[in-house]
N, C-alpha and C positions, 0 to 999 in steps of 0.2 A: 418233392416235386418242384419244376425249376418254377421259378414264377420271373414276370416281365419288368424290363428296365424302359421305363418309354423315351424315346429320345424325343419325339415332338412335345413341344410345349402345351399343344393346344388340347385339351381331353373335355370330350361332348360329356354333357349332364345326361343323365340317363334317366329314364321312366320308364319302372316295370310294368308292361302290358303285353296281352295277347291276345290275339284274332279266335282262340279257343275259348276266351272267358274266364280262365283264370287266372290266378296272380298270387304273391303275397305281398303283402303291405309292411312296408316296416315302419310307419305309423302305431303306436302303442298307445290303448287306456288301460283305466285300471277302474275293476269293478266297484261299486258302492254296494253298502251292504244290502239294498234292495234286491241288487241282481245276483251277488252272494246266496240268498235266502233262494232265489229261483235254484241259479244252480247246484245246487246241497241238495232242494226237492227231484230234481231231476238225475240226478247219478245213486240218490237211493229207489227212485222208483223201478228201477230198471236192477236191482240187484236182484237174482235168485228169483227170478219173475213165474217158475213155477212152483213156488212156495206161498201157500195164499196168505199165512200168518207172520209173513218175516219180521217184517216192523210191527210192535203191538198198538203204537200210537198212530197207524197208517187203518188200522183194523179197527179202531175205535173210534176215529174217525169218520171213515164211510159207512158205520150205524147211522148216524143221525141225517144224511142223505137223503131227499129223493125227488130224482130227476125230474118226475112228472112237476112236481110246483117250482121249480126252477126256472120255469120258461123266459119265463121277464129276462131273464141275466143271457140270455144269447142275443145277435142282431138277428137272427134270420130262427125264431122261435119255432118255427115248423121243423124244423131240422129236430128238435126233441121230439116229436110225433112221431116224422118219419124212425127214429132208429127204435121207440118204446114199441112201435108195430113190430118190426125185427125182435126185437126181447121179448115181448109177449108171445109170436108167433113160436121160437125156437132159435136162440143163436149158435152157430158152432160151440159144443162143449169142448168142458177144460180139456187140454191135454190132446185132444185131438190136431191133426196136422195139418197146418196155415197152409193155404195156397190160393196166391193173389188170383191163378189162370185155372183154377175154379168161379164160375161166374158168382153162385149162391155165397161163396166165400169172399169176392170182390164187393158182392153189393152190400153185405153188412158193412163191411171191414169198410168201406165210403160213408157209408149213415155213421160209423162210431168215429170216423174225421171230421167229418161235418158238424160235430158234440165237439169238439175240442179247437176247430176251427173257427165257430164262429160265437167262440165261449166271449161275451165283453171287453171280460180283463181276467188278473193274472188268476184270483181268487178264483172266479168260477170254472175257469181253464185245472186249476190247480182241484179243486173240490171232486170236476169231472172226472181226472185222471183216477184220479184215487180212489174212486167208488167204483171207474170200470176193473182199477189195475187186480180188483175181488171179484167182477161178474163177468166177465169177457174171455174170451179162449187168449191165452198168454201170445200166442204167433201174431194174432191179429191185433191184439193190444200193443206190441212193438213198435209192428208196422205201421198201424193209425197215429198213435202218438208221435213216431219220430217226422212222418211227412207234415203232420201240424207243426212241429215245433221248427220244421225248415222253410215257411211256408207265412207261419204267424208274423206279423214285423214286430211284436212284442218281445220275439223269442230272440232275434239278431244278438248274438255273438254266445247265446247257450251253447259250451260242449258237450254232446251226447257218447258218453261211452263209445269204445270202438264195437263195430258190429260182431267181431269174431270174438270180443270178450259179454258182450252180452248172452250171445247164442254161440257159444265153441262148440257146438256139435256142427254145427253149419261148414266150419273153417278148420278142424283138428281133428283126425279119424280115430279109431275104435278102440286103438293101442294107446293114444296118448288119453280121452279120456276114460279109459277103466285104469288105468296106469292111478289115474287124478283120483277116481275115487275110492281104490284100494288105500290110497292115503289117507284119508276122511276115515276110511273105516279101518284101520290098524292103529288109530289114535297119535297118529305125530310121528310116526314111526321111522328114526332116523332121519327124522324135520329139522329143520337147526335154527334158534332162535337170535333174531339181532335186534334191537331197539323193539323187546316187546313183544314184537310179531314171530310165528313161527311160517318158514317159507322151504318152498320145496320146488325145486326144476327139475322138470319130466321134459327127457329129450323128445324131440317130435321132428318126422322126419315126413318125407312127399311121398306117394302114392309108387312111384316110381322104384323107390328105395324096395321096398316091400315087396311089392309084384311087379316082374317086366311081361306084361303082356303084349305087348307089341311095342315096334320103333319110338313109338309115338314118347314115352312114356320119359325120353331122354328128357326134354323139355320140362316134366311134371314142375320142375322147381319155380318156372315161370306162370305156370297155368295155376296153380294150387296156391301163388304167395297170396297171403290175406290181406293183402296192403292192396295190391291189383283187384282183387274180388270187393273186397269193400269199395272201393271207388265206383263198382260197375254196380254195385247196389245202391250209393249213394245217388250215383247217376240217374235211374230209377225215381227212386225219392223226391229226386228234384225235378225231374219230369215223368210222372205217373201217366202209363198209356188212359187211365181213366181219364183224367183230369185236364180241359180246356174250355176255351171261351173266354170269353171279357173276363170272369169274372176273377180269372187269375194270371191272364194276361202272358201266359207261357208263348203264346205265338209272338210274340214280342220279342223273342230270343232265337225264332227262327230257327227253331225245336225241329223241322224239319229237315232240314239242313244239317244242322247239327246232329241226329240222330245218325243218318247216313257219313256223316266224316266222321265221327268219332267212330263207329266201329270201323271201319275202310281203315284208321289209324291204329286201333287194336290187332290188326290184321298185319299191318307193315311192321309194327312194332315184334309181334308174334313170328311173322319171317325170317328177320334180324337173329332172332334169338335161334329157329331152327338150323336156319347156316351155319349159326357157331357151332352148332351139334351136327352137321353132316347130316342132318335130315332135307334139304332142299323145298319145294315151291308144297303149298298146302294141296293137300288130295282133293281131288275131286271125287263125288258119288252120283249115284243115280238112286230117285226112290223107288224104281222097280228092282233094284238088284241088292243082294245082301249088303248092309254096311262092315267093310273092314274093318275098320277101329274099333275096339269094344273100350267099356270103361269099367273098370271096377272102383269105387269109390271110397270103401272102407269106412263110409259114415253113417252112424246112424239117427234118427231124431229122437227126443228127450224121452218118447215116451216109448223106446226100445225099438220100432220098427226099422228097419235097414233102408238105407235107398235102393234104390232098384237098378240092377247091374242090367247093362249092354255086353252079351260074349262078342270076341271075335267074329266079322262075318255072321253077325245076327240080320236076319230075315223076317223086317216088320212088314213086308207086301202081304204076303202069306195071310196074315191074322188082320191088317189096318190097310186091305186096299182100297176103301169106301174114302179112308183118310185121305190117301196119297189122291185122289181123284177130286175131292176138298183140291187139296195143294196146288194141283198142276192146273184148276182154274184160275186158282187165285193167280198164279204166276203169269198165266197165257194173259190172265186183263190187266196185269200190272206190263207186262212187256207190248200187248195192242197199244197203250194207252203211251206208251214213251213210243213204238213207232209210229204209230196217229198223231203224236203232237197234240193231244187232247186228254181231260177227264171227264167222263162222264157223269153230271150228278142228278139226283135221286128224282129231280124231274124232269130229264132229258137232254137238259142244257147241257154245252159245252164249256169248260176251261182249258183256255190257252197255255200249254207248259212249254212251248217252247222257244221261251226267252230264257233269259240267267235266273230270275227268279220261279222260274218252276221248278224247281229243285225243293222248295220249301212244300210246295203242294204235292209232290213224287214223294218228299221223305214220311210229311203226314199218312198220306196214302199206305206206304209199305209199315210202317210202322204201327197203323189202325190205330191214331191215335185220338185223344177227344178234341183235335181240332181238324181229323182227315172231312173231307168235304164227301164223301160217300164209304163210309164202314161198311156196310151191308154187301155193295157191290164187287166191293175189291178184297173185304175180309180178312181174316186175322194168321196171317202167313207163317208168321213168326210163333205164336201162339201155336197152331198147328203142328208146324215142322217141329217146332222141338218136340211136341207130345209124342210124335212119330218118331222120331230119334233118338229120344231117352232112353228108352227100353219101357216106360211106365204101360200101366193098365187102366184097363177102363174099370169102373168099381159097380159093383152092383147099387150100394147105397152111393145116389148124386154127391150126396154132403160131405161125403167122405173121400179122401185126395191121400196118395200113396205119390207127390211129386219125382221125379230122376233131377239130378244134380239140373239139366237146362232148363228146370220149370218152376226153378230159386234162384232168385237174384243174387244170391249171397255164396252160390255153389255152379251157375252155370259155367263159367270162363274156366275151369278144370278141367271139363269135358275134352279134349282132343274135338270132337266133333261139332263144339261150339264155332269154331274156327272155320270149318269145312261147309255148315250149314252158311256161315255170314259172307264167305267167299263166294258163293252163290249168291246171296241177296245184297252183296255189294257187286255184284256184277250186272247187274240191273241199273246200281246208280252208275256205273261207266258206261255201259250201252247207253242210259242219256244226255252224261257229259260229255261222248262222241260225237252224237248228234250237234253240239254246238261247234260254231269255229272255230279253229286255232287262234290263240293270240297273234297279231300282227307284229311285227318290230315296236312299231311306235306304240304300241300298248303293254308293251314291258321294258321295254325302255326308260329311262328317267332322264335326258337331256340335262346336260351339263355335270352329271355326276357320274363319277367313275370308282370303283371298288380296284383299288391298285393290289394289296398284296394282305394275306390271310398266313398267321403266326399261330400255334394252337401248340397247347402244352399235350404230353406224355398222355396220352388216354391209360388207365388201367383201372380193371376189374377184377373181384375176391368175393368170397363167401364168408361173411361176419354171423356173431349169433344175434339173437334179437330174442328180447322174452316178451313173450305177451299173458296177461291176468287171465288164469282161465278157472277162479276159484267159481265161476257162476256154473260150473260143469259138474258140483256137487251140490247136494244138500244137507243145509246145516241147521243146530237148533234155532229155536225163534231168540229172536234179540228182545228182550225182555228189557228196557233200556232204562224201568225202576231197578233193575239190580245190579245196571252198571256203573263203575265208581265213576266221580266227576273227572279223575286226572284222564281215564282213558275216555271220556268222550270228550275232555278238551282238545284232547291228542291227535284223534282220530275217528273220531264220531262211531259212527256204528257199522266198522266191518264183518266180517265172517268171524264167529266163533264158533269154539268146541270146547264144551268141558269149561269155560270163562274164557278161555287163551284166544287172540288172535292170530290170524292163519292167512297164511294169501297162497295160493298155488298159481306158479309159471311154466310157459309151455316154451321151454327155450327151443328153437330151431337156427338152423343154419338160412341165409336170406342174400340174394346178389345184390350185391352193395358197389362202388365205384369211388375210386379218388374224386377231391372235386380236381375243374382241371379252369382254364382260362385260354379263350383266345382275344386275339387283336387283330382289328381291322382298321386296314389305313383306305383311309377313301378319300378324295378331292371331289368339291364341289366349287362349281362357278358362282353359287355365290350366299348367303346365308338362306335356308328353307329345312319344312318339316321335314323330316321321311322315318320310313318304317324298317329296321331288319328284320328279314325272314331269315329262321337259321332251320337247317334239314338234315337228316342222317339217314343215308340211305343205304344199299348193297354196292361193292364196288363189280364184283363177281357172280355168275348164279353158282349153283352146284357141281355144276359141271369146268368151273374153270374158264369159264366164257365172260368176257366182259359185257356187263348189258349194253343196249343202246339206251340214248336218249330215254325216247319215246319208248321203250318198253320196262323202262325201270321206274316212270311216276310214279306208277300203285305202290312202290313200296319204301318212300321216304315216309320218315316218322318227323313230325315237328315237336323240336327242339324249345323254341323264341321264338317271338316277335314282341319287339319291342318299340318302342318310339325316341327319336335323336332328332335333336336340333343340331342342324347342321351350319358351319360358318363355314366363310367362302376361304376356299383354300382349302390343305390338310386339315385332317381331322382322325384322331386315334380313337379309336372307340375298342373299348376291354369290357369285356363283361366273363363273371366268374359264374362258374355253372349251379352256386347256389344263391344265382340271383335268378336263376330263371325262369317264367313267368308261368307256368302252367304247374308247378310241380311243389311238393307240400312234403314233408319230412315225416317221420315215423310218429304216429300218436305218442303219448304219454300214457302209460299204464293206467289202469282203475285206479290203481290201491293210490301209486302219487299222486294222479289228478285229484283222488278225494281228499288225499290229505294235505294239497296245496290250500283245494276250496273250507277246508276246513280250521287252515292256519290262517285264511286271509280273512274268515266270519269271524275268527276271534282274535284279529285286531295283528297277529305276527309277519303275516304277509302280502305285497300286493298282487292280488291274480291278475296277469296281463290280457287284455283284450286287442290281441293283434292278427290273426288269422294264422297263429301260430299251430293251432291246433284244427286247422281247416277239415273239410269235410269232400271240397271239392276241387282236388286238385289231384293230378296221377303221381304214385309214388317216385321219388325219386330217387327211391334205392335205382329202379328200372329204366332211368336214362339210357342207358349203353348197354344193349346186348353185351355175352358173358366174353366173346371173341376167343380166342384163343391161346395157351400159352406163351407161343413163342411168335404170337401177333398174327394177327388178321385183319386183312386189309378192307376197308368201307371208305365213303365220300360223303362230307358233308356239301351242302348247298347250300352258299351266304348269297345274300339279296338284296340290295339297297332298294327299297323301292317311295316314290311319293306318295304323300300323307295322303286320305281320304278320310275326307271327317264324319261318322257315322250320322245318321240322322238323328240320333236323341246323345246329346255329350255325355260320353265315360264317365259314371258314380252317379248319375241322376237318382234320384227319387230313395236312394240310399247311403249308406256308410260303410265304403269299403274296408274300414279297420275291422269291423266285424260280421259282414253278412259279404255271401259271393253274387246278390243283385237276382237273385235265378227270378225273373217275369218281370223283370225292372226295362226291359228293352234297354239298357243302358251297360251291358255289361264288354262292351267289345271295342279297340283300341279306335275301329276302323273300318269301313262297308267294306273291304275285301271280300270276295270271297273265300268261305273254309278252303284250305290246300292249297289257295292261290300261290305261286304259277301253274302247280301240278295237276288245277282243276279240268284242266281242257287237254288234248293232243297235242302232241308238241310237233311244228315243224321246222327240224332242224336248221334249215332256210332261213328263219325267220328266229330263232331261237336265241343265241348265243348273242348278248348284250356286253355293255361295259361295266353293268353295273350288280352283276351277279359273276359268280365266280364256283365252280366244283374247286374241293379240296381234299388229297388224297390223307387219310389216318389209317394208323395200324391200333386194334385196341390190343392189349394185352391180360390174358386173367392170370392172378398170381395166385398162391396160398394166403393165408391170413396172417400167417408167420414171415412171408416175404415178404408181404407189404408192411406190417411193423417194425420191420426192421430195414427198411429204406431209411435215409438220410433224409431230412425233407431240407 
């Protein structure tokens, strides 16, 4: 791939930042063995989590435990009452099936956060873990633990196992794990041993591959990657619809806002991807009419039960129209409430939304989250529609949950119909960013700066493999760790055995991956000042071969960057490479090697880096660039120079962006732009087309994996 010769002398220093919150830092520490000792506790806790005996010094351990006389060692001691009333009374049992949008399952699964949250310090945080990770239902143990540990500021820079190797039933269907565990039970069989361990890769392939049941299914490679789905669970995690107030200060991040743009950007990004596939503009439905799409999912949960299939043109009215009538209130007062210019709350007063910051109180609202200003009223839409959507049932026993891939965080974005419901409920947040005005000239304009000419290297996309750990998808003997020799727990502490041998199983799949690539922007300014780049990738064409207009192609740019440039007067080149880009985090590191980096750096051989190398919140960047086409397809990015705005609380406040991503710090944003700024409001042509933004026309290209290895670079 070519790369750039600059002829201007002058090259702006650059600062990675983004209007979406995240980044990565190329700032590096390196652990002490205090937070070594954290992290070693934390990637064995989470191993084989449906095995109650795995560790026997984790089991001998939580004997000598009990919660009740512990109280003194939390700040907020009640928090042990409240969850021993839950234990006492009855908590979800083992093996039974986690589901947050069960309420009876929501409100333990809070009391057993609330134990780990407001544990003192590490010791009783750590005592608590371990005595629940033997009495608590394994789904809801996950799920409590990992939002404490993102949440805790003790916890800042712990990496938590990837979500799809924790729980691979979530992220890997029926084929790949019985594939895994015919291994486990044929003893090694045709396993191949290297440094020790014996390891085995089980091809895995998308939903798609297996069943074509409708168009839809082209895409599966996109909707099904685990790298995407994790994110949209971490997402989650870091904002839990339960979870607001002071007391964790999420409205600080303008959670509402952000809730509504980030899916609105799932959606464009989602687009992108169906055009490259001849699929065109996302369906619409109705809840009184059968839904087209079905989904078969091919997964099941640990404890044998299938998710539950959507056929083709399934007819949830029929059986759930008490539901759909739920629905279509909540929808009519969420749409009164944006034509009124008003929220209604719970004691009759009015809220003003129709300024620029009502959008924070609309995304609460739609999202029924713990900081919406009236739940009761406007109700849980989301929560709903997907019940209705899933194909799930209503169960005779409350406590018991049989969730559909959209009622898991970890499995909704698979769905085809994921997309189709949120096309709807981003269409709610357009209908009230229409209501506002158009930007004027002089409000996207930047006076005295001009964006002269935009260079961009060779776009191309390919299908590479990528393995992920999914030995947690069997069960193995307990780790007896008196009868294992010292050289292998110096080595590698306490992985998976059988029969004494260690074992790792990999789920190689094929995953859309891209060159990196670089552009250059030459811009003049009158004279040294801050500003911001916006960078966008949007459709050049719809389906039909029709070039969009302006105004009707916003909804479907994805951002790219924004970053921040001091600019001097005069020319200015500014380059930036696509793996500097600000919102986007690279492929985890395995189980097996993150254990045994953290287990080389506890005894002294290596340093673990603490740089947000291994983030948690950022969108993958295999998925930058839709797959395009062989022999190219054409798209347009959108470059933006625009003037700095300094947010109200300065960028990294109240934390350390080498290791934590700020999530309720109010400090995590380059800038008060608004999310999707320029694209948040109507555009009018009239008034539209500045000096200092610019469209650029790109072809991306997908190759095989064999033609891109063998390019010249």
């Amino acid at each position: 791939m070519r790369s750039f010769v600059l002829a201007i002398t002058v090259v702006v220093g650059l600062l990675a930042c983004t209007a979406s919150g995240y980044y990565m830092t190329k700032e590096v520490k390196y652990a002490d063995k205090p937070f070594l000792a954290k992290q070693k506790a934390m990637l064995e806790i989470f191993q084989h989590v449906h095995q109650p005996e795995l560790h026997t010094h984790l089991w001998e351990e939580q004997k000598s435990f009990e919660l009740a006389t512990y109280k003194d060692h939390f700040t907020k001691p009640q928090v042990v009452d409240e969850f021993l009333r839950y234990y006492k009374y009855g908590l979800l049992p083992m093996e039974e099936i986690f589901s947050l949008y069960n309420e009876y399952h929501r409100e333990q699964a809070v009391a057993l956060f609330h134990l780990f949250y407001y544990a003192k310090d590490w010791d009783t945080f750590y005592k608590t873990m371990v005595w629940a990770r033997f009495h608590v239902n394994e789904g809801m143990f996950v799920y409590a633990v990992t939002v404490a540990v993102l949440h805790r500021t003790d916890m800042q820079g712990i990496v938590l196992p990837a979500p799809y190797e924790i729980y691979p039933y979530y992220f890997f269907n029926d084929v790949v794990i019985s594939k895994a565990q015919r291994y486990k039970m044929q003893g090694f069989y045709r396993m191949k041993k290297a440094d020790g361990v014996y390891s085995a890769y089980i091809p895995s392939n998308y939903t798609g591959y297996y069943v074509h049941s409708n168009p839809e299914q082209r895409v599966s490679y996109f909707m099904e990657d685990i790298g995407l789905n994790s994110y949209y669970y971490y997402f989650h995690a870091d904002y839990p619809t339960w979870m607001g107030g002071k007391e964790y200060g999420l409205y600080k991040d303008r959670r509402g806002e952000f809730y509504l743009y980030q899916h609105q950007q799932f959606l464009a990004r989602y687009y992108l991807e169906r055009l490259s596939n001849d699929l065109g503009t996302i369906p619409t439905f109705s809840w009184y009419e059968p839904i087209v799409t079905g989904y078969y999912p091919y997964l099941r949960y640990y404890n044998g039960v299938p998710f539950p299939a959507r056929e083709n043109y399934h007819n949830g009215y029929t059986e759930k129209h008490d539901v759909v009538e739920e629905i279509t209130d909540y929808e009519r007062r969420i749409m009164e409430a944006i034509d009124y210019g008003f929220i209604i709350l719970p004691d009759g007063t009015y809220v003003n939304i129709t300024t620029p910051t009502g959008v924070e109180y609309l995304g609460n609202l739609i999202q029924s989250n713990g900081d919406s200003v009236n739940k009761r009223f406007y109700g849980y839409l989301e929560k709903v529609g997907k019940f209705f959507l899933g194909g799930s049932f209503e169960m005779f026993n409350e406590f018991r949950a049989v969730p559909s891939v959209l009622e898991k965080y970890e499995t909704a974005m698979r769905d085809p119909v994921f997309y189709q419901f949120f096309k709807r409920v981003i269409g709610f947040y357009y209908r009230y960013l229409d209501t506002l005005p158009s930007y004027k000239y002089d409000e996207i304009n930047f006076p005295g700066v001009k964006l002269e000419t935009v260079e961009m290297d060779k776009l191309v996309t390919y299908f590479d493999t990528f393995d992920a750990d999914i030995t947690n998808a069997v069960d193995v003997e307990v780790f007896d760790e008196s009868t294992m020799k010292a050289g292998e727990m110096k080595k590698f502490g306490k992985m998976a055995h059988y029969q004494g041998e260690d074992f790792v199983l990999y789920a190689r799949m094929p995953r859309l991956n891209h060159l990196p690539f670089s552009f250059k922007l030459n811009v003049v300014s009158d004279k040294p000042q801050k500003a911001v780049v916006l960078v966008f990738l949007g459709p050049k064409y719809d389906q039909y071969g029709n070039a969009y207009s302006v105004n009707a192609n916003r909804e479907n740019f994805f951002q790219l960057d924004h970053f921040l440039v001091d600019l001097v007067a005069g020319e200015n080149a500014i380059t930036r490479n696509s793996q500097d880009f600000s919102w986007f985090v690279k492929d985890r590191t395995t189980y097996f090697e993150l254990y045994k980096q953290v287990m080389q750096a506890y005894n002294g051989d290596y340093k673990f880096p603490l740089d947000m190398s291994e983030a948690h919140c950022g969108f993958p960047a295999r998925l930058m660039l839709p797959k395009g086409k062989k022999g190219g397809m054409p798209f347009q990015f959108f470059f933006m120079v625009a003037p700095y705005h300094a947010p109200e609380v300065e960028r990294f406040t109240g934390y350390d962006n080498t290791v934590s991503c700020g999530v309720g710090s109010g400090a995590r944003y380059i800038d008060a732009l608004p999310f999707g700024y320029p694209f948040n409001r109507k555009i009018n042509e009239a008034t539209w087309f500045t000096p200092n933004m610019v469209y650029y026309d790109a072809m991306i290209y997908h190759k095989s994996e064999t033609e891109v290895n063998s390019v010249v670079v």
